[in-house]
C-alpha positions as CSV (number, residue, x, y, z in Angstrom):
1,X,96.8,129.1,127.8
2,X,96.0,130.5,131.4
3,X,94.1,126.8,132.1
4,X,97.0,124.6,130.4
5,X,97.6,121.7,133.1
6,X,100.1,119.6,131.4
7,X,99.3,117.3,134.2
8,X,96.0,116.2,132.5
9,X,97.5,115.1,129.5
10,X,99.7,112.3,131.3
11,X,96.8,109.6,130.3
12,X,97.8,110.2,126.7
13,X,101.3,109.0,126.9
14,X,101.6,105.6,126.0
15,X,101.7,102.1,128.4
16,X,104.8,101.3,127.5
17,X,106.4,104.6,127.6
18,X,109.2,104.9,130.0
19,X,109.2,108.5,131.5
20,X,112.1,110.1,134.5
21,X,110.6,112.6,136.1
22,X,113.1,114.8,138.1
23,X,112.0,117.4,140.3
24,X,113.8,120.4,142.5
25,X,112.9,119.9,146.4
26,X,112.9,123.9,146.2
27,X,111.3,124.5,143.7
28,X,110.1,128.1,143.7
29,X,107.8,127.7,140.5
30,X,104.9,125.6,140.9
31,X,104.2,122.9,143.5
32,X,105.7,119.3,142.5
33,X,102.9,117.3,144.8
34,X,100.4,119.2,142.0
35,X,102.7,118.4,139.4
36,X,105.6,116.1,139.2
37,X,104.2,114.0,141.5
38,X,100.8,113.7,140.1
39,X,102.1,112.9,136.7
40,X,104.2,110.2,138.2
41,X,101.3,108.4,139.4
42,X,98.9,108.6,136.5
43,X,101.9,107.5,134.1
44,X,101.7,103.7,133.7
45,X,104.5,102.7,131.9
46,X,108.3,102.3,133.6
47,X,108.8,105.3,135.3
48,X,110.5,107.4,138.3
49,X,110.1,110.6,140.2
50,X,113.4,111.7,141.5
51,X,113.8,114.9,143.6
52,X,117.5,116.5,143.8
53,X,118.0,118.1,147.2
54,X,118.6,121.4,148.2
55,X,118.2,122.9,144.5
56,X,115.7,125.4,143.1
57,X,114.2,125.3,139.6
58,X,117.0,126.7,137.7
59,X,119.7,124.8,139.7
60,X,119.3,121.9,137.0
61,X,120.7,124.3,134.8
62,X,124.0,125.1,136.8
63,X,125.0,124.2,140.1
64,X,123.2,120.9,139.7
65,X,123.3,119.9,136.0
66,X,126.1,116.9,136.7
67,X,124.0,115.2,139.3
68,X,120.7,116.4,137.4
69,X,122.8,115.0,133.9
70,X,123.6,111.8,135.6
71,X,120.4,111.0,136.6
72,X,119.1,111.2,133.1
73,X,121.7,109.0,131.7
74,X,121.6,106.4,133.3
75,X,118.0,106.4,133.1
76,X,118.6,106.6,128.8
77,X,120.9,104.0,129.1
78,X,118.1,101.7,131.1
79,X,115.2,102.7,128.8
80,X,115.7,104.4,125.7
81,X,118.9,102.8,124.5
């Protein structure tokens, strides 16, 4: 599990698979040039890398979940409706 890159395994979603990618511009946890963004380019099918300003990781989970909740909504409704 130490090796897990999650970011190799972006190849193995499908063409047509539309993926939101949304990513703290704090973020304390890992680096999102390594990650979110790097997923976000290997990903062929619609997609979108959003960063939310001025939030940490666990922001998404309280002081920014409306505009965080928002963002994947209206993404669903585009998408995955």
């Amino acid at each position: 599990m130490l090796h897990y890159a999650p970011v190799e395994q972006a190849e193995l979603i499908r063409p047509h698979q539309a993926m939101l990618i949304i990513a703290a511009e704090k973020e304390e946890l890992f680096d999102n040039a390594v990650h979110g963004e790097k997923v976000h380019a290997r990903l062929r099918g619609p997609k979108q890398y959003t960063v939310v300003p001025d939030i940490s990781h666990y922001d998404v989970y309280t002081r920014a979940f409306d505009r965080v909740t928002k963002l994947a909504t209206d993404w669903y409704d585009q998408y995955l409706k």
